[in-house]
Each structure stands twice: as C-alpha cells, then as structure tokens.
C-alpha positions as CSV (number, residue, x, y, z in Angstrom):
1,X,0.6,-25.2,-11.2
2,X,-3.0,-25.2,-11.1
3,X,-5.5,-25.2,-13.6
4,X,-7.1,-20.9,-14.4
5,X,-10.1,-20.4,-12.7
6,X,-12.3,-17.6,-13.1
7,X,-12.5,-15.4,-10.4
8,X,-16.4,-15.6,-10.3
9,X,-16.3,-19.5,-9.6
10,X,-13.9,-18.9,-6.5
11,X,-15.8,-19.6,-3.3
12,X,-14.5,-18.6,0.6
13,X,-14.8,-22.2,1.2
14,X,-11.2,-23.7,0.8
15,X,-8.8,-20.5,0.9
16,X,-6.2,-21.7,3.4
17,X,-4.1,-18.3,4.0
18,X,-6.2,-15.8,2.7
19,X,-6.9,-14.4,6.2
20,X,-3.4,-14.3,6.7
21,X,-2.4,-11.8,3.8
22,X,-5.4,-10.0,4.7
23,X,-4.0,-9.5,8.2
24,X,-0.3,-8.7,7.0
25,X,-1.4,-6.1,4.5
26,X,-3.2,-4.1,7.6
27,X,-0.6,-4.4,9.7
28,X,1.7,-3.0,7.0
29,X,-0.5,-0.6,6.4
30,X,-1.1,1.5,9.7
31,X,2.6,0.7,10.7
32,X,3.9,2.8,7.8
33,X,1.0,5.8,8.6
34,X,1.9,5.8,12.4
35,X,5.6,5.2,12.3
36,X,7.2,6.0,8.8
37,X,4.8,8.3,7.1
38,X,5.7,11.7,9.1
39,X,10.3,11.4,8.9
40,X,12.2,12.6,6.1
41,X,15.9,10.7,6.0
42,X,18.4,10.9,3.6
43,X,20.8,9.1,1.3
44,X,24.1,9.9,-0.6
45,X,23.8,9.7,-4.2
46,X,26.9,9.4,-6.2
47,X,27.3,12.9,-8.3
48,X,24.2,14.5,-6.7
49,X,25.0,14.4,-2.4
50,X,22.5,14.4,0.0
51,X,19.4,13.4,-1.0
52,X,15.9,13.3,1.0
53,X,13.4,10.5,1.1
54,X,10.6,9.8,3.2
55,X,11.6,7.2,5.8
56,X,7.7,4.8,5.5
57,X,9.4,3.9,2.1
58,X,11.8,1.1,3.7
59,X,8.5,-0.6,4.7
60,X,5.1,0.7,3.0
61,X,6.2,-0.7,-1.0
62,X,5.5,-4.1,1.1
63,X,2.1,-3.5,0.9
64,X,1.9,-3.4,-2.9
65,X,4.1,-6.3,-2.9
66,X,1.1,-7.9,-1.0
67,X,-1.2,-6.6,-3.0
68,X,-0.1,-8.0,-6.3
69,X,-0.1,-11.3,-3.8
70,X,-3.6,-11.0,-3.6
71,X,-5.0,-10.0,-6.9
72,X,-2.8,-12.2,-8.4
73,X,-3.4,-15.1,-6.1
74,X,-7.1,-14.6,-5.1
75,X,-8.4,-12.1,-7.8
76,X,-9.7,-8.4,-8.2
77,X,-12.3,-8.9,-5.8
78,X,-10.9,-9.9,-2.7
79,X,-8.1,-7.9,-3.2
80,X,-10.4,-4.9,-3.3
81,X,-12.5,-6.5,-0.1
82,X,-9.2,-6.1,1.5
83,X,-8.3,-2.4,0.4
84,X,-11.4,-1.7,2.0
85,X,-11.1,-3.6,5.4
86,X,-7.3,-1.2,5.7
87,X,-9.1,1.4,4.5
88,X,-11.7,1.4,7.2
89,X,-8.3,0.3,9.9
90,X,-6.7,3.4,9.2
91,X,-10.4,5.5,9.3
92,X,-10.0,4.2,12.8
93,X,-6.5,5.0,13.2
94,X,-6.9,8.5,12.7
95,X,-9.5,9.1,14.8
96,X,-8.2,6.8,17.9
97,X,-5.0,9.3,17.3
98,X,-7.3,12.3,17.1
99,X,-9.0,11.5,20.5
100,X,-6.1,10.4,22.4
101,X,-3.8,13.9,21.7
102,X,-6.9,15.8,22.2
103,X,-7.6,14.0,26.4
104,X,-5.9,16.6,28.6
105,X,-2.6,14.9,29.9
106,X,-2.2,14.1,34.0
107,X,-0.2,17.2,35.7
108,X,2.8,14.6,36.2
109,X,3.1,13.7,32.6
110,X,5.5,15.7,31.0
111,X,5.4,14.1,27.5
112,X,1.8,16.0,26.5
113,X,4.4,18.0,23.7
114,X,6.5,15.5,22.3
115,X,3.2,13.1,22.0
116,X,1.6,16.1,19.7
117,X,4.7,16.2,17.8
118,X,4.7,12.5,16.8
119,X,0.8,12.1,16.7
120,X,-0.7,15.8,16.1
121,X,0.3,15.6,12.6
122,X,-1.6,12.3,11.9
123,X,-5.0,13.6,10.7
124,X,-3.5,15.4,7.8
125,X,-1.3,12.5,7.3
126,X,-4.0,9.7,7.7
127,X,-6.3,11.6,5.2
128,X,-3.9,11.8,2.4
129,X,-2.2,8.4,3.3
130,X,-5.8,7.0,3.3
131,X,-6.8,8.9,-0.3
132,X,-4.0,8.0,-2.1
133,X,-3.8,4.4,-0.7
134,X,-7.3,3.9,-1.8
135,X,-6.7,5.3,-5.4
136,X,-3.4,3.7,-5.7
137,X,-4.1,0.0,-4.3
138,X,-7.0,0.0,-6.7
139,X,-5.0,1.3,-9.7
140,X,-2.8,-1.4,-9.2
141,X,-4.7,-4.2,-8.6
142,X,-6.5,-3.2,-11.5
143,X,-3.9,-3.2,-13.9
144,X,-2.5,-6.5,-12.6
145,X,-5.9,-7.8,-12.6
146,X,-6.0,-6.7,-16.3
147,X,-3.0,-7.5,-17.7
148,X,-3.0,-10.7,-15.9
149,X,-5.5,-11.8,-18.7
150,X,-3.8,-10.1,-21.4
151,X,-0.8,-11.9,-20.9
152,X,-2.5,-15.1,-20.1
153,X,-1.0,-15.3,-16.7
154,X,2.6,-15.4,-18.3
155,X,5.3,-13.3,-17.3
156,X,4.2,-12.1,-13.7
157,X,7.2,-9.6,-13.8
158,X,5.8,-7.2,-16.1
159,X,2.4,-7.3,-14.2
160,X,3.6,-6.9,-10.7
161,X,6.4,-3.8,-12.1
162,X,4.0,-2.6,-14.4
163,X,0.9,-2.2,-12.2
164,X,3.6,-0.7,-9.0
165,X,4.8,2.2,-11.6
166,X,1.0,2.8,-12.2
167,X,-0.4,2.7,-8.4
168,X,2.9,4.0,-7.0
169,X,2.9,6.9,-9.2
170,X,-0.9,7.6,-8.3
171,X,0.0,7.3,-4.7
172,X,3.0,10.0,-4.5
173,X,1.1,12.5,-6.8
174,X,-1.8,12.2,-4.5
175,X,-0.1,11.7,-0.8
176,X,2.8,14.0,-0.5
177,X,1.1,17.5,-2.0
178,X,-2.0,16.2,0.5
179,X,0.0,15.7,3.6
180,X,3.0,18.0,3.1
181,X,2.2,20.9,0.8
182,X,2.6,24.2,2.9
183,X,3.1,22.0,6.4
184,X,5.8,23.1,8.3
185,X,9.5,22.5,7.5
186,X,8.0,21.0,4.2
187,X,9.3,23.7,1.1
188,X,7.6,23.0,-2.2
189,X,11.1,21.9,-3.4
190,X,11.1,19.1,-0.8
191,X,7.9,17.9,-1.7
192,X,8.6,17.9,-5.3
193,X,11.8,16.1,-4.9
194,X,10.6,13.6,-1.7
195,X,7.6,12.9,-4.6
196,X,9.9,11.7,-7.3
197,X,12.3,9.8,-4.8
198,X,9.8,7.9,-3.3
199,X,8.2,6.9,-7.0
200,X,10.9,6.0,-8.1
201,X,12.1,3.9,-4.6
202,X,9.3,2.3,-4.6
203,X,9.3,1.1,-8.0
204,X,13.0,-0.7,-7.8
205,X,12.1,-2.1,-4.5
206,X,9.4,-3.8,-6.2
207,X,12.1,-4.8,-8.9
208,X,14.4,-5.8,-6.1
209,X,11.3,-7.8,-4.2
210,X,10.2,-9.7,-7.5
211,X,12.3,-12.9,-6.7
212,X,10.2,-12.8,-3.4
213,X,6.8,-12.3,-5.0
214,X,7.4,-14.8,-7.2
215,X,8.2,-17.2,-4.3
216,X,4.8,-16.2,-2.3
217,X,3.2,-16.5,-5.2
218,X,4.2,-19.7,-6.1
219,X,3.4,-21.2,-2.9
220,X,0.4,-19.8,-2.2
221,X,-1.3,-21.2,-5.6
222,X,0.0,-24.5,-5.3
223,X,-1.3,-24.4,-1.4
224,X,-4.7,-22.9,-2.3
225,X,-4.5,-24.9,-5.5
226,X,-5.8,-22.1,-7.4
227,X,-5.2,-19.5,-10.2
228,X,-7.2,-16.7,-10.4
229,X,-8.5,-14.9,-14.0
230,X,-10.6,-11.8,-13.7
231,X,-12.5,-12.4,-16.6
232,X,-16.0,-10.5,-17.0
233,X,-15.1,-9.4,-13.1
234,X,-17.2,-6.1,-12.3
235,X,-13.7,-3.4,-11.6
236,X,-16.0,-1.2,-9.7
237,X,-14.4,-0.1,-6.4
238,X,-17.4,0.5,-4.9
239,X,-18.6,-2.2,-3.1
240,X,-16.8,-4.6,-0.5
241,X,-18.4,-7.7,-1.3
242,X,-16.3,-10.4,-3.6
C-alpha cells in the first residue's frame, strides 16, 4: 500500500479518478431524490408481517458507501468539496422541478396531473433530502476522517460501519419528519417506523457493501498511490475549497 500522507500535502495534480467518484456520488445523489425518495414499498418480516420502507433505500446508502471512498481515499477535504458540488446539484434540482410543474401544460397533453403527482412533491422533498444529506455526509466523513487517525488507518470496517450508524442516523432523524410529517397519506406512525427501518437498512447495507468498499478502496490507493491522514485538517464545513 502506499506510504500515509497528510491530507494538507495532497495536491490536485496527480488524482487519477477523483473526478470520477465525484461524478458517481451526484449522480446517486439526485437519482435517489427524483426517483426513490417520494415511494413507500414493503417487506415481509418473519414474526412481524408487512413492513414499510422507503423504496430510495435500495440505491441512496450507495452514496455513503462513496463517501467513506472519498474521505478515506482523498481526505476530509475533498470529500466535503464534493458534498458541496451535490449539494448545490440538488439546489438546482429542486428548482428545475419547481419551474417545470409550475409552465402551464399544452391543451393536448393530458399528463399535467400525474406529472404534479410524481414532481409536485419535490420541493418539500428536495429541502429535507438536501438538509439532512448535508448534515449527515458531513457527520460521516467526519467521523471516518477522525477515527481514521485514531485507528491509524487499521481496521477500515469499524470506520466505514461506525461513521454510516452516525451519518445515517443524522440523516433519518432529519429527512423523514422534514419531508413526510403531516404530508398526505404519511401518519406519524409511518414516519416513525419508515425512520427506524431505513436507519437500520441502511446501516446493514453498509455491512453487506463492506467487501465492496474495501475493494474500491484498495484499488483506488494503490492507483492514486496515495493514503490520506487528516491530521491538523480544519473540520469546518463551511467552505468548499480543499
């Protein structure tokens, strides 16, 4: 593996597939917002029936999956460069959504309702996505970041689980009471229980994904030939430049 280096040393100059993460965290990002965020499914659980879940969860833990990538990979700071740059995406999102239910449909369109349906819910959505993804991505890259040196870059496991139960958990307390409390067909039961499902979802698939991280970890460090400690790095959120 390569030889630690401190994530203030790390120049742009020679990261190979940075860009490429980047772009794949995005993407996951306002995928799971437009497409997932909005359907409740369910699952049978043995000895307790039916039980609901929101559907983004097959797809949206891949983003923390990716961001453990980064921090771990690149460091605290271009991880939270990139929190920022979906951040901003799904700013953009919501508002492209926004304008385009709002332009009065042609008289021989006939899908004005069911586009309000699917898209008139996504400014409520988008906002509580885009509060609890910001708060969330940044718990979790922080306590990677952190326990990254504590651990001495040993045992990635516990840092990748560790930080998803902290980020995750900061994500469903803020999203779902955001974007669902008092919304139709949403009882406070539901919420409550969708809340808990999806913590606790997301926090196995990270379990179940670890082989996987491990891989794309591995390979990326020994392709950038580089292995990032965030030692005396500045946690602040509150700026976009590494």
């Amino acid at each position: 593996m390569p030889a630690p280096i401190n994530a203030r040393d790390l120049t742009n100059a020679n990261l190979r597939y940075f860009d490429f993460v980047m772009a794949a965290f995005v993407a996951i990002i306002l995928l799971s917002n437009v497409i997932g965020a909005g359907k409740v499914a369910q699952i049978w659980l043995p000895g307790v029936g039916y039980w609901p879940f929101g559907a983004g969860i097959l797809f949206f833990p891949i983003s923390y999956v990716i961001g453990d990538v980064l921090t771990e990979v690149y460091g605290y700071a271009r991880a939270r460069r990139v929190i920022w740059a979906g951040s901003v995406a799904v700013l953009f999102m919501a508002f492209m959504s926004w304008v385009v239910v709002k332009l009065p449909p042609a008289p021989d369109w006939g899908n004005q309702a069911a586009y309000e349906t699917v898209f008139g819910q996504v400014p409520r959505i988008v906002f509580a996505s885009l509060c609890a993804f910001w708060v969330g991505e940044f718990v979790n890259s922080y306590v990677l970041a952190r326990m990254k040196v504590w651990t001495g870059g040993k045992h990635l496991w516990t840092r990748t689980i560790g930080s998803t139960v902290a980020g995750q958990g900061v994500d469903s307390l803020i999203f779902y009471p955001l974007a669902f409390w008092g919304a139709e067909g949403w009882t406070t039961d539901l919420v409550l229980k969708v809340l808990v499902t999806q913590w606790v979802l997301k926090v196995s698939w990270e379990v179940v994904l670890t082989p996987l991280t491990y891989l794309v970890v591995g390979f990326l460090k020994r392709r950038e030939g580089l292995d990032v400690f965030d030692e005396g790095t500045d946690f602040t959120p509150f700026r976009a430049r590494v």
